[in-house]
C-alpha positions as CSV (number, residue, x, y, z in Angstrom):
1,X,159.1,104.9,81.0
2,X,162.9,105.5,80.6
3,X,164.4,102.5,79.8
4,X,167.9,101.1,80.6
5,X,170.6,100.0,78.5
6,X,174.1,98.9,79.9
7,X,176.8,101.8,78.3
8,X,178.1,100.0,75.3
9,X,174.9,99.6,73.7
10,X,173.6,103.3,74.5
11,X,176.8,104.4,73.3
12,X,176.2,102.3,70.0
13,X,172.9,104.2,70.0
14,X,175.0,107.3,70.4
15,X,176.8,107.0,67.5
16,X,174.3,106.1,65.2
17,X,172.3,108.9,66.0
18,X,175.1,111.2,65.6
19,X,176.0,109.9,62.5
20,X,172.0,111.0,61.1
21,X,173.1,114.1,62.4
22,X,170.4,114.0,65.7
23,X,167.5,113.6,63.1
24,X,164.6,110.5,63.1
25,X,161.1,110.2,62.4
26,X,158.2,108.2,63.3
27,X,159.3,105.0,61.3
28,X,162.3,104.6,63.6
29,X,161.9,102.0,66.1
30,X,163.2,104.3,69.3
31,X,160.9,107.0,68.1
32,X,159.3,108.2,71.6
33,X,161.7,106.2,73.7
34,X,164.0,107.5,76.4
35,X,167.0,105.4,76.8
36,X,169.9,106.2,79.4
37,X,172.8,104.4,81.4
38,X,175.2,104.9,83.9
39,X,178.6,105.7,83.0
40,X,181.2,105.0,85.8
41,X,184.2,107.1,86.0
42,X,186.7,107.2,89.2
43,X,187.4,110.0,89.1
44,X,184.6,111.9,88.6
45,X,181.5,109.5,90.1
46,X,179.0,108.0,88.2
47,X,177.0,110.2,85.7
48,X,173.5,109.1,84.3
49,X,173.1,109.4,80.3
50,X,170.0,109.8,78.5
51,X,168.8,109.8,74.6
52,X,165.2,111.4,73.9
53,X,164.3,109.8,70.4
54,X,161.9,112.2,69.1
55,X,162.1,113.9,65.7
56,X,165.2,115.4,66.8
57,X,167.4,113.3,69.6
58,X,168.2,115.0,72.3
59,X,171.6,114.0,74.5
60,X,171.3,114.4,78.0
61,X,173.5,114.1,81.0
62,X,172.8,114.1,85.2
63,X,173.6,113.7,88.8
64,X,171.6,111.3,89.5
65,X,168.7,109.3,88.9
66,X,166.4,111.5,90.6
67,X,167.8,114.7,89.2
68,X,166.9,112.5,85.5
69,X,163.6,111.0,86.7
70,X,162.6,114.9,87.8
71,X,163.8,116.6,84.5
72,X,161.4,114.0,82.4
73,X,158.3,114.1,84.7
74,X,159.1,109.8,84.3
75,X,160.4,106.8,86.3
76,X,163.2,104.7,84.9
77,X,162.8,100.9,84.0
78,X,166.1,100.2,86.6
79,X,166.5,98.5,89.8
80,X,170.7,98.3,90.6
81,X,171.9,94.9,90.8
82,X,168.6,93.4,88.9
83,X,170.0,94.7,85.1
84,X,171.6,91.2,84.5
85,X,171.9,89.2,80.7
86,X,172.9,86.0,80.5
87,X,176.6,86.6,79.7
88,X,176.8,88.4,83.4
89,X,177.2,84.3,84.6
């Protein structure tokens, strides 16, 4: 399953990844997990964001959701409009 973050936190994942220069292991608690969101531009239409925590983390950007569920033979964890928290009220 890809799972969904809303863009500051994958971006926080972003960062520290790039910080361990794009290296994990097994111990890490994302190990195995594909995480992406949608980043919203204007100007250029939103683009779907994916990080594939394996031994090395792999940054990935598409189209669409399709064009992402397609590339990793898996369905995302999202439903638009359903990806709520508590501070959303």
């Amino acid at each position: 399953m890809i799972k969904f973050l809303n863009y500051s936190k994958w971006r926080q994942l972003f960062n520290h990844y790039m910080r361990s220069n794009w290296e994990t292991d097994s111990t890490d608690s994302h190990y195995g997990t594909i995480y992406f969101s949608v980043d919203s531009n204007e100007e250029l239409g939103d683009r779907y964001v994916a990080l594939d925590v394996g031994t090395e983390v792999y940054v990935e950007e598409f189209d669409s959701m399709s064009d992402m569920e397609r590339f990793y033979e898996n369905r995302a964890d999202y439903v638009p409009g359903l990806q709520v928290t508590i501070f959303d009220y």
